[in-house]
C-alpha positions as CSV (number, residue, x, y, z in Angstrom):
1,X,98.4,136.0,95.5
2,X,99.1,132.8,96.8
3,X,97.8,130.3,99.8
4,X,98.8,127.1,101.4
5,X,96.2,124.0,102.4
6,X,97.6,121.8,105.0
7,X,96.1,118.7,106.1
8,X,94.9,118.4,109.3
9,X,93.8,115.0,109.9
10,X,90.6,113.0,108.8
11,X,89.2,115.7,106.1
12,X,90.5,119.0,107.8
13,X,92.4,121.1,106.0
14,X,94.2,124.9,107.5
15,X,94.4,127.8,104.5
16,X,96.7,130.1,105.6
17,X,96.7,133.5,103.0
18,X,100.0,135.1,102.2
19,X,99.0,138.4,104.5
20,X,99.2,135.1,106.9
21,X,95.7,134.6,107.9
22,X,94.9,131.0,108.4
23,X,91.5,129.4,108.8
24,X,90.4,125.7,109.0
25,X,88.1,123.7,107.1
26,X,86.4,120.5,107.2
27,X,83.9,118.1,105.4
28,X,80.7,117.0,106.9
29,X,80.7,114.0,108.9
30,X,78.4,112.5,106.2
31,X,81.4,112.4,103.9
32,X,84.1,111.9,106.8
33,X,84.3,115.6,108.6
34,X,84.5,116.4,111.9
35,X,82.3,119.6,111.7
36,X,86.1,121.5,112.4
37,X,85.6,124.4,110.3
38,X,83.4,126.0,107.4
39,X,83.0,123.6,104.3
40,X,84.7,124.9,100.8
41,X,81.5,126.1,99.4
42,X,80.9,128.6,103.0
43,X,84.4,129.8,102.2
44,X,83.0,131.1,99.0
45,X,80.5,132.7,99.9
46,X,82.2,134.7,103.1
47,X,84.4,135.3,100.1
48,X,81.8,137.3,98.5
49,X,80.1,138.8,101.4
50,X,83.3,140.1,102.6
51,X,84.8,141.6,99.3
52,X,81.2,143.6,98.6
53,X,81.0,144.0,102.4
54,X,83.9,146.6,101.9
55,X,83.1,147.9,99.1
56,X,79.6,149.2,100.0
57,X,80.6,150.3,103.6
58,X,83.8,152.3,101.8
59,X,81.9,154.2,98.8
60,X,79.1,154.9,101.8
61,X,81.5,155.9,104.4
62,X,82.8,158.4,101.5
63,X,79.6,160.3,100.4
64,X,77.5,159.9,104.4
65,X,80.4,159.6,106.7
66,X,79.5,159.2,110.4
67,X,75.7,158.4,109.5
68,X,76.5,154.2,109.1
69,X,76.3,152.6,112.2
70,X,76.4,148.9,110.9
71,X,76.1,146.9,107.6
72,X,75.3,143.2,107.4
73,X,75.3,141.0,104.7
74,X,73.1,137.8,104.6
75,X,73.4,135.3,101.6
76,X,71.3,132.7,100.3
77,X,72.4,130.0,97.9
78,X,71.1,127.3,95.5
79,X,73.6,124.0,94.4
80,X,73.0,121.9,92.0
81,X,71.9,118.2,92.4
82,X,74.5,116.6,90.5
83,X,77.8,116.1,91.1
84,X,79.5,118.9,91.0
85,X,77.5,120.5,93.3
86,X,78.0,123.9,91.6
87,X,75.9,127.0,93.0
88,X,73.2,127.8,90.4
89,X,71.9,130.7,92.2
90,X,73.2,133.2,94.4
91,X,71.2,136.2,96.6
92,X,73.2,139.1,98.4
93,X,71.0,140.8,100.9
94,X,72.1,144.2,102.7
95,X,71.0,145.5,105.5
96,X,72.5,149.1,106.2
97,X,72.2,150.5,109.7
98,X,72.3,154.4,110.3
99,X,71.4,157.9,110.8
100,X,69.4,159.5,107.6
101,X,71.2,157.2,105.3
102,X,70.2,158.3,101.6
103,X,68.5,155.7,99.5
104,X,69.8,156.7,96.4
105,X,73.4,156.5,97.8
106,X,73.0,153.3,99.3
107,X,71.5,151.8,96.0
108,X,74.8,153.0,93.8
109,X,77.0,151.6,96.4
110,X,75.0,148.0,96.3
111,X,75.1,148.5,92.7
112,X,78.3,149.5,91.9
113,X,80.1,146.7,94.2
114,X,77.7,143.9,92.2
115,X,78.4,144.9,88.6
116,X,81.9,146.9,88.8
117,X,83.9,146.7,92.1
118,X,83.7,143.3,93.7
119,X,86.0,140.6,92.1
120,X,84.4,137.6,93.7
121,X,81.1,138.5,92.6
122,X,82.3,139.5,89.6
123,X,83.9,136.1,89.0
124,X,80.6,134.1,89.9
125,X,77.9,135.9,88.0
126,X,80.0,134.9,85.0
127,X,78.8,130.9,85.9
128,X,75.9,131.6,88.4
129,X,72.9,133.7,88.5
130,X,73.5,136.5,91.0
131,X,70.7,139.0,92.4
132,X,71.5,141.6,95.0
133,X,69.2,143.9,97.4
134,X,69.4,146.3,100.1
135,X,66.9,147.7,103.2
136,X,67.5,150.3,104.9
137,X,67.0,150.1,108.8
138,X,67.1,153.4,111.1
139,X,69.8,153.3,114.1
């Protein structure tokens, strides 16, 4: 896996992925940004929203299929004060949409991506504390 930051101007910066995906970020304009694009530290955690995004909708869409409607992710994060500014803590919360959804099933699949499937999370809970949870809505 590979990637390629290009400067922009002023403290933009394009990624483009090797499936040739590209994205812009930027700095704050406290430190110089231009408000362009997502800071670094966003990037991370779309990162991780995305990669256990997939996972839970795919082990769901396996044992209910046709019964989710909609799945939605929303993180919280802690930094630290210092310099780096590190994320100390981070929260995944699910909200699954759908018909008679089974709350055992969606439990294992929240599980499962948090402590087996998802590499980015995977990755972070090895230098921040990560806590995951799940509600159930009727659609």
């Amino acid at each position: 896996m590979a990637t390629v930051i290009k400067w922009q101007g002023g403290m933009a910066f394009e990624g483009t992925t090797e499936s040739g995906h590209s994205v812009l970020m930027d700095a704050a304009p406290s430190v110089g940004g231009e408000n362009k694009g997502a800071r670094p530290m966003e990037m991370v955690l779309l990162g991780l929203g995305g990669c256990t995004s997939i996972d839970v909708v795919m082990m769901l869409n396996k044992s209910q299929p046709d019964q989710v409607k909609d799945c939605q992710v929303e993180i919280t994060a802690e930094r630290a004060d210092s310099v780096p500014s590190v994320f100390t803590k981070i929260h995944v919360h699910f909200k699954v949409f759908g018909t008679d959804l089974n709350e055992k099933k969606v439990a294992r699949a929240v599980s499962l991506s948090a402590d087996k499937y998802c590499s980015v999370s995977k990755m972070l809970e090895k230098a921040v504390e990560m806590s995951h949870d799940y509600e159930i809505i009727e659609a």
